[in-house]
C-alpha distance (Angstrom), angle and dihedral (degrees) to the residues before:
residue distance angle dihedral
X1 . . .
X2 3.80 . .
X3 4.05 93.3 .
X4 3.58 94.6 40.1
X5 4.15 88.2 57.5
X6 3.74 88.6 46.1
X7 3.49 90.4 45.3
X8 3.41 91.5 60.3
X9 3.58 102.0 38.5
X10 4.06 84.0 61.7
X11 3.99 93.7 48.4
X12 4.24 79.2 55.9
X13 3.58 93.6 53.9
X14 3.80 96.2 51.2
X15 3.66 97.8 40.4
X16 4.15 82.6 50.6
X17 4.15 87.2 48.5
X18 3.71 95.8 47.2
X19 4.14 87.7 52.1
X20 3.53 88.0 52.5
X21 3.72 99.1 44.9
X22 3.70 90.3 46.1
X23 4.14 90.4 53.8
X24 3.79 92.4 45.7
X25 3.78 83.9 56.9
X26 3.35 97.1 48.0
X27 3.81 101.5 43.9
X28 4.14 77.8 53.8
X29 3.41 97.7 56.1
X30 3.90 92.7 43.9
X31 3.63 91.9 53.7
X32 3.84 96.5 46.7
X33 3.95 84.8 51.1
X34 3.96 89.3 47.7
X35 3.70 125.9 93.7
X36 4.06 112.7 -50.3
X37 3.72 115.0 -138.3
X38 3.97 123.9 -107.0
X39 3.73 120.2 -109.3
X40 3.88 109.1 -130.5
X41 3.52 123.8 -90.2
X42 3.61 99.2 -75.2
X43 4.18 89.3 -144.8
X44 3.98 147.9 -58.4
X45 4.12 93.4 -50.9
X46 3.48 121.9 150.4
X47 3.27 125.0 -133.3
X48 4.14 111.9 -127.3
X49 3.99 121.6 -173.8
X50 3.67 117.7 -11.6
X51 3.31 99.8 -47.7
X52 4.06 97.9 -128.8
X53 3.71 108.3 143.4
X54 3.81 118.0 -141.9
X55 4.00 92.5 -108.8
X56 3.71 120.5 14.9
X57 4.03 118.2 -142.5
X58 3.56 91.4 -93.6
X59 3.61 96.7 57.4
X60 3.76 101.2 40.3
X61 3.85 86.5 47.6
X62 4.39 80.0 56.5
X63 3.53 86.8 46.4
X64 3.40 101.0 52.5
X65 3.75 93.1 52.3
X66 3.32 91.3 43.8
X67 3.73 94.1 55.3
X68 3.95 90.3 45.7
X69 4.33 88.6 53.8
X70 4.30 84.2 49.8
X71 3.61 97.0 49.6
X72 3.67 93.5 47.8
X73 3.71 98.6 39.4
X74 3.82 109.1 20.2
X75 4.47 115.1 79.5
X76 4.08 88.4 -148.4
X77 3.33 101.3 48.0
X78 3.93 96.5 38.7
X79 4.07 79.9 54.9
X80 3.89 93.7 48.6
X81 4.16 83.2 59.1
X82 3.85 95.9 34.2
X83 3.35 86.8 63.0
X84 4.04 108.0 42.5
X85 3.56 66.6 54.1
X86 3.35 101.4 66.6
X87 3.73 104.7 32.5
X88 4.00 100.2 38.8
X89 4.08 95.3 39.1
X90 3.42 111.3 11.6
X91 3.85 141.2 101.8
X92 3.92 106.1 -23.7
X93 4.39 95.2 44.6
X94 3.42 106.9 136.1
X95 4.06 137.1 124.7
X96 3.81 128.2 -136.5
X97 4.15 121.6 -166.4
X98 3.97 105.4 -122.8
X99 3.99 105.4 -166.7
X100 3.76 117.4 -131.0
X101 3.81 99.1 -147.5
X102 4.13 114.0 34.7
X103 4.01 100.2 -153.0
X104 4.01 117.7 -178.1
X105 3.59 112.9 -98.2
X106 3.68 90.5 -120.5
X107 3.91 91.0 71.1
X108 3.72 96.1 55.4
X109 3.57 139.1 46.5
X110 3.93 134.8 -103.8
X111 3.55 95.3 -98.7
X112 4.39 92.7 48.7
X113 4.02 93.3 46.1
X114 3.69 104.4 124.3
X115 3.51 91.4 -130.8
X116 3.90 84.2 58.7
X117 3.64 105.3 37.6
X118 3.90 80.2 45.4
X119 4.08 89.2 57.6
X120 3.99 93.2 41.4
X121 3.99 86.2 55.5
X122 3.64 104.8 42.7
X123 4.40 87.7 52.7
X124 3.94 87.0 50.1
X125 3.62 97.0 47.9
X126 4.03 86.8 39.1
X127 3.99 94.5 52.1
X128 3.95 88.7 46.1
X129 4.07 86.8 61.2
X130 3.61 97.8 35.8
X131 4.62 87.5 49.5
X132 3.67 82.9 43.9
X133 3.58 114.4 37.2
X134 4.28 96.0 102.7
X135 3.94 85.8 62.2
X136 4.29 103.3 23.4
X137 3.48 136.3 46.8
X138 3.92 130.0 145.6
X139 3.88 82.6 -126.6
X140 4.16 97.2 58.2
X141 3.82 86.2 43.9
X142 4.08 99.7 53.2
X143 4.09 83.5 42.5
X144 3.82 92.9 51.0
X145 3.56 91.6 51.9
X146 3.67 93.7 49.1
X147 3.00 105.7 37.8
X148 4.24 96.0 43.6
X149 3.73 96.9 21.4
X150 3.67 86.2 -118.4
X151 3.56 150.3 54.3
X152 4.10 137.1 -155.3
X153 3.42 119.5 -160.8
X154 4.00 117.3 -177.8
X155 4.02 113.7 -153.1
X156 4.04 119.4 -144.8
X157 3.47 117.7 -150.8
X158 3.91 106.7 -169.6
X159 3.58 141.9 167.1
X160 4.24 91.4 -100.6
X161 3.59 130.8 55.0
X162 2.71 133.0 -76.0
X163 3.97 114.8 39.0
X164 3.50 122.1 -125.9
X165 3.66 134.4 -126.4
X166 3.90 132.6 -164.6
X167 3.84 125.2 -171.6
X168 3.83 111.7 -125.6
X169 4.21 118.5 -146.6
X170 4.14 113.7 -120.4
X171 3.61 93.9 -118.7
X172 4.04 90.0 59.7
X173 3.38 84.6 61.8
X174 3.67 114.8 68.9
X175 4.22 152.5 98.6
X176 3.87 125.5 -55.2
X177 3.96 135.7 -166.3
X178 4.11 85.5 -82.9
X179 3.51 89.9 48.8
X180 3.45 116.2 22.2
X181 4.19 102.8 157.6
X182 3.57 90.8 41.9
X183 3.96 103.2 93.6
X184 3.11 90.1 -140.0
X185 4.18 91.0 -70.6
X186 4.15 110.9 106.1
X187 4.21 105.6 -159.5
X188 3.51 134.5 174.7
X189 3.74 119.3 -62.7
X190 3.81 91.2 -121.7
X191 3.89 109.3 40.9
X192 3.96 117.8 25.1
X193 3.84 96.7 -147.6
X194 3.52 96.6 71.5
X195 3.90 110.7 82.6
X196 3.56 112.3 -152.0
X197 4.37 98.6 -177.5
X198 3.86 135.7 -24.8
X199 3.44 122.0 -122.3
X200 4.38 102.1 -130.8
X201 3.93 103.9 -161.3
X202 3.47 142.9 160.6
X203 3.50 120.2 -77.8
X204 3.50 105.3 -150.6
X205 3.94 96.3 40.6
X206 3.86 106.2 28.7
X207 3.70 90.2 -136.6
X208 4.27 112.3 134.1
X209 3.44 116.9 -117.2
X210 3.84 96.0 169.0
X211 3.61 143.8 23.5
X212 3.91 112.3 -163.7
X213 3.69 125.2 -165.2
X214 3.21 120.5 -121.1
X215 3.73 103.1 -109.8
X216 3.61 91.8 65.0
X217 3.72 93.7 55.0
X218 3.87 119.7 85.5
X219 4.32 98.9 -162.8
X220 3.55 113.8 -164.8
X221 3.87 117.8 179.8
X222 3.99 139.7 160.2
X223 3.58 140.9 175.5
X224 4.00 86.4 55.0
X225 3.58 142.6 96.3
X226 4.23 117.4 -112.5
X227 3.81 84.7 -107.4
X228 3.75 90.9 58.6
X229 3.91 119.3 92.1
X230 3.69 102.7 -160.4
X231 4.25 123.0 45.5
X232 3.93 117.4 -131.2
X233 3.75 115.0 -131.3
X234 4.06 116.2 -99.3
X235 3.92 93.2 -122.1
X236 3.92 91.8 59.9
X237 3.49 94.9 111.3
X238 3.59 97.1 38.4
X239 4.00 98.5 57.1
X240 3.76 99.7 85.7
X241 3.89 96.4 45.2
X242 3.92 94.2 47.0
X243 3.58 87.4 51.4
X244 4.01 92.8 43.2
X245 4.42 77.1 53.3
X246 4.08 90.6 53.1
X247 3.68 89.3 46.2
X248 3.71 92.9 49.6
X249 3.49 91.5 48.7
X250 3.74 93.5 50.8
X251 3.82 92.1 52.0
X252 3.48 90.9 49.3
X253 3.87 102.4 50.6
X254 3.92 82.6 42.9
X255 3.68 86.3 54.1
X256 4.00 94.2 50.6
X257 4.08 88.2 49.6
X258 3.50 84.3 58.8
X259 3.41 104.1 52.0
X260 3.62 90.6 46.5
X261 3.86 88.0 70.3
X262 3.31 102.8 87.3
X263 4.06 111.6 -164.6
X264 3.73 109.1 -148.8
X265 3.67 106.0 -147.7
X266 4.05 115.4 -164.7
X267 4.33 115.3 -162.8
X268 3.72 107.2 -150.0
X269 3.66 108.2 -170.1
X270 3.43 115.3 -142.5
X271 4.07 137.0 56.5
X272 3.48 131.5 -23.2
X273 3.75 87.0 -110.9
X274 3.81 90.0 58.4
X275 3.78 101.5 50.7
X276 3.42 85.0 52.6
X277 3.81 98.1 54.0
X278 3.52 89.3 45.5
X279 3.94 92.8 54.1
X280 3.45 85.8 41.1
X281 4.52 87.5 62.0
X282 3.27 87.7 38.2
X283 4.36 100.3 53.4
X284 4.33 109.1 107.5
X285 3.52 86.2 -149.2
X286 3.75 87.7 -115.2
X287 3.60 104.2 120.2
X288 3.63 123.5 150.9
X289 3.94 97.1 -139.6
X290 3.27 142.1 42.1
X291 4.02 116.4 -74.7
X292 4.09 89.6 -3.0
X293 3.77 136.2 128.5
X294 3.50 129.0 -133.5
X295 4.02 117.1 172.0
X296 4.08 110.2 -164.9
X297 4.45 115.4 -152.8
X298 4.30 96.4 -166.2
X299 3.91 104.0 -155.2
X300 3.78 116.2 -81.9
X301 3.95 91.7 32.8
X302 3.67 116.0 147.0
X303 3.80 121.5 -141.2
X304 4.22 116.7 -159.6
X305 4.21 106.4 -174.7
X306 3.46 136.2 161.0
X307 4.03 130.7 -101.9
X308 3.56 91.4 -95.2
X309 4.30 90.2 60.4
X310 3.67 117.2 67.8
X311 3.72 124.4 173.3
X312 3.87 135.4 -150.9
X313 3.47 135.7 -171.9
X314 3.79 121.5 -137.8
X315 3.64 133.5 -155.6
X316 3.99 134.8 165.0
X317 3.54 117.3 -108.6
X318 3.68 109.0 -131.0
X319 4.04 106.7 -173.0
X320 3.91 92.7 -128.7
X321 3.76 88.4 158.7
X322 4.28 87.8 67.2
X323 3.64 94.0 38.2
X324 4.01 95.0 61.4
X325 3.71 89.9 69.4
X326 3.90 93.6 47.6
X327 4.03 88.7 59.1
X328 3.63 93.8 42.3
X329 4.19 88.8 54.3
X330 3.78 89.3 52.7
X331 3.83 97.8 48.1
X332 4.38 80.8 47.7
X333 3.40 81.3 52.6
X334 3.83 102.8 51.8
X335 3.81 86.1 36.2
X336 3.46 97.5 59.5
X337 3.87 97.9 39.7
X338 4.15 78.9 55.8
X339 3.27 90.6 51.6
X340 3.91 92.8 -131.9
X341 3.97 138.5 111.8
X342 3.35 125.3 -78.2
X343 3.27 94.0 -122.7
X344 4.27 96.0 46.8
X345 4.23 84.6 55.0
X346 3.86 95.0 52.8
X347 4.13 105.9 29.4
X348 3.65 91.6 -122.6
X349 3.75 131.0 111.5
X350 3.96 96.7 163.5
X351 4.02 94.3 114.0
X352 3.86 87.6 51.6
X353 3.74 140.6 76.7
X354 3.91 127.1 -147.5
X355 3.66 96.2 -100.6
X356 3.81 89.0 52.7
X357 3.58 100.8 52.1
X358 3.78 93.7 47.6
X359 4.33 87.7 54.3
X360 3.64 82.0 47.5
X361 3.61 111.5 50.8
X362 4.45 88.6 48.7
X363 3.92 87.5 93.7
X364 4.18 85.9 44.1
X365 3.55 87.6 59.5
X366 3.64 106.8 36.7
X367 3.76 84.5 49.3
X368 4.65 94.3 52.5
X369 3.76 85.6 42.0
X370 4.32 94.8 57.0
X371 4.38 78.0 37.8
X372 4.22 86.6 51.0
X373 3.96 92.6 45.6
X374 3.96 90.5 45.7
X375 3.94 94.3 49.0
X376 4.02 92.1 39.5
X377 4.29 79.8 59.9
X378 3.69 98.1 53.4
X379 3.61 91.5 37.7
X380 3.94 87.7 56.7
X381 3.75 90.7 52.0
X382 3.78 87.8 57.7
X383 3.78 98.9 42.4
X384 4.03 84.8 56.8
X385 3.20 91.5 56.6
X386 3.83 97.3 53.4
X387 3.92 87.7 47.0
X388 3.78 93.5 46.8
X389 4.01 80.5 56.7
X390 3.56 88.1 47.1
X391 3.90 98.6 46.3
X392 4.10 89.0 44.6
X393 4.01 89.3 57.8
X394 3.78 89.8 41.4
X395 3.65 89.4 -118.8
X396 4.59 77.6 129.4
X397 3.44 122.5 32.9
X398 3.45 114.7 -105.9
X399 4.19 97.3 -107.8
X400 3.89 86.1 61.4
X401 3.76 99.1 118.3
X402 3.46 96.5 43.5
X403 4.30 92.2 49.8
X404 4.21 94.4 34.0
X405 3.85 133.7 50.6
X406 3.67 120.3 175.2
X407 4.22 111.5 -121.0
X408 3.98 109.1 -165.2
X409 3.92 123.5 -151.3
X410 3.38 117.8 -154.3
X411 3.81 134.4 -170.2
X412 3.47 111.7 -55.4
X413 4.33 108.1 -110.0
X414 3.86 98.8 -178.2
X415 3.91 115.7 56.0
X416 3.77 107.8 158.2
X417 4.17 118.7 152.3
X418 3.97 104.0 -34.3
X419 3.60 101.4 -169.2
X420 4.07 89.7 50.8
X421 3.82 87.1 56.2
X422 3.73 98.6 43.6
X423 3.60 87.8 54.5
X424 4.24 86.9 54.1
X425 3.62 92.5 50.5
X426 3.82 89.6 41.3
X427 3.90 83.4 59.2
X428 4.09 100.6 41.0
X429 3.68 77.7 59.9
X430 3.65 101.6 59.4
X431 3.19 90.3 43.5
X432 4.08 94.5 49.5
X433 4.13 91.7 -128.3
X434 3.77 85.4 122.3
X435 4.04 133.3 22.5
X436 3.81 123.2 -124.4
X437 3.56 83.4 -120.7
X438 3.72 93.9 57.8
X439 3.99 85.2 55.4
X440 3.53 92.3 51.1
X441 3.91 92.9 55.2
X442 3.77 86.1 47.2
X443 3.73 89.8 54.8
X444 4.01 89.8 62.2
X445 4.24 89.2 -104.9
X446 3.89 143.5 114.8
X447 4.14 107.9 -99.8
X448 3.90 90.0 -159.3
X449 4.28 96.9 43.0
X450 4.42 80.6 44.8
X451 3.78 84.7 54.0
X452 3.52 95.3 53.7
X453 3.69 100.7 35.3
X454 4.05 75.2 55.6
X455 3.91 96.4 53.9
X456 3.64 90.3 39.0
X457 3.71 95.3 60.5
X458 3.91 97.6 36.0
X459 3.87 84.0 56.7
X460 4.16 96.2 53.0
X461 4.27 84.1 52.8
């Protein structure tokens, strides 16, 4: 009698617990849905127009998902990235040091030649890459920010060289209960384009678990104004027409199973009655309901009637002739929102001559050469930061920046006839129109480290 009392003493205590847990959880979850506090007023701004911004967070949140389901599953717009690829960050990526001030190498030591401090630079930028190249590579970072609109990257300083780096996804970035207009981006109370720390949170929960200065976050973001926090992906206005083309193309291969199903439709002159006698005879006693017919013609069957039977196939006419155009003006339509060729978004240059292509691929490479100038920025901004590193564990001398500036080759666009235009700058020489170091720049290389490489060789003959 004793244990069955205590037994249900403890069934009392538990049911009381499990009340109380459940209203702790609910009073949570109604103050979490309750009003969110207001972040100070960031500073004196004035507000100018409406203020509607061409994509709210929402939508370029959608957007950006959207883009990342397109690139993965769409052929056109895994080509549009293939291909910024290719041209921005392919084959040909590489950076040179180009010194500011040449000096003799009389007036400096062994270890501050150019040629030397030139060396010393290239291995420490080379072992960065080579420690790093599982979590960085120029290629990741130019497909990040084109395919997301934006990319993170989080700088390690530690104790060993060389200093790590780790790419962090958009939606770890974002605003908290402390914070909630920020975006995830905290800047300074008087001018919105300077980031002062990023707030790295949990997706799924919103709670913070970090908050990063800024000088350990590399930002890179497109598709925006300087004003705006957050970049918009580059296939934002390409989403609905690609997926206008995959509709089309499902209509159209619905269409063609269609009019493969040929109805065979047999006249039978005569009465009612009689047509149905003679579907009746005719009835393989395979019908899928109840009290139905269902007569089955295998291919290669021969039917032998009578004058009064005449037989007519039947198919659905599906227009394909008018519905080529319509899939041509949506792949115009994605092309030009690209900014590419026709023929570079599709693969095919059949409905185009030589002459036309070349006319045609001028906006192409007008538009990878602003793409190479942007990249060759942000790359800059992270090969300071590696140097800085460098220079603070006296890896550099501390004069490096003001002796060294980093000049990044990219792959080359334009490649015409190469002997015909060696032979032209072979001649501007002669004539002293153009300097051999001028040709050397245009060749993607150093002049001064050419000249020495030079010296150095004609010395060991």
């Amino acid at each position: 009698m004793f244990g069955y009392l205590q037994d249900r003493l403890a069934t009392v205590r538990l049911r009381a617990r499990y009340q109380r847990l459940v209203h702790e959880r609910l009073c949570r979850l109604a103050e979490a849905a309750g009003p969110q506090p207001v972040s100070d007023d960031p500073g004196r701004w004035l507000l100018a127009g409406d203020g509607r911004m061409p994509l709210s967070e929402p939508e370029r949140t959608d957007a950006r998902t959207r883009a990342r389901r397109f690139v993965a599953e769409n052929p056109h717009a895994r080509n549009i990235l293939r291909l910024l690829e290719a041209y921005v960050t392919g084959p040909g990526l590489k950076l040179a040091h180009q010194f500011h001030q040449p000096a003799t190498h009389d007036a400096m030591d062994a270890d501050n030649r150019p040629d030397s401090l030139a060396a010393r630079a290239d291995e420490l930028w080379s072992t960065f890459l080579a420690q790093n190249q599982r979590h960085y590579s120029h290629r990741e970072h130019a497909r990040r920010v084109w395919r997301d609109g934006e990319a993170f990257l989080r700088m390690f300083a530690g104790p060993e060289w060389p200093p790590a780096v780790r790419f962090i996804d958009p939606e770890a970035i974002g605003p908290t209960a402390e914070h909630p207009d920020s975006l995830g981006i905290l800047t300074a109370r008087e001018d919105v384009e300077t980031p002062v720390a990023y707030l790295l949170i949990e997706p799924a929960s919103g709670k913070l678990r970090e908050r990063l200065g800024a000088p350990v976050v590399l930002h890179t973001r497109i598709g925006v104004d300087s004003n705006q926090k957050r970049g918009l992906t580059t296939f934002a206005p390409l989403l609905d027409t690609l997926e206008s083309f995959d509709k089309w193309v499902e209509t159209e291969i619905l269409a063609r199973k269609l009019q493969s199903s040929i109805v065979l439709w047999r006249k039978i002159q005569g009465s009612p009655q009689q047509a149905a006698a003679a579907a009746d005879g005719l009835a393989d006693g395979t019908g899928s309901s109840a009290g139905g017919r269902r007569e089955r013609v295998q291919p290669g069957t021969i039917l032998t009637t009578n004058h009064a039977t005449e037989i007519q196939f039947l198919q659905p006419n599906t227009n394909f002739g008018d519905a080529v155009p319509l899939g041509r003006m949506l792949l115009l339509a994605t092309a030009a929102g690209a900014g590419l060729p026709e023929f570079m978004l599709t693969s095919d240059a059949s409905n185009a001559n030589f002459a036309s292509t070349m006319v045609a691929e001028g906006p192409a490479v007008k538009h990878f050469q602003a793409e190479q100038q942007f990249f060759a920025a942000e790359f800059t901004r992270l090969w300071k930061w590696v140097m800085s590193e460098a220079v603070v564990r006296r890896l550099l001398p501390a004069d490096f920046f003001d002796r060294v500036e980093p000049n990044w080759s990219f792959p080359q666009l334009v490649n015409r006839d190469r002997p015909r235009e060696r032979m032209a700058d072979v001649r501007l020489v002669e004539t002293g129109i153009l300097s051999r170091a001028e040709i050397a720049r245009r060749d993607g290389v150093d002049p001064m480290l050419m000249r020495t490489e030079i010296d150095t060789e004609n010395t060991l003959r």
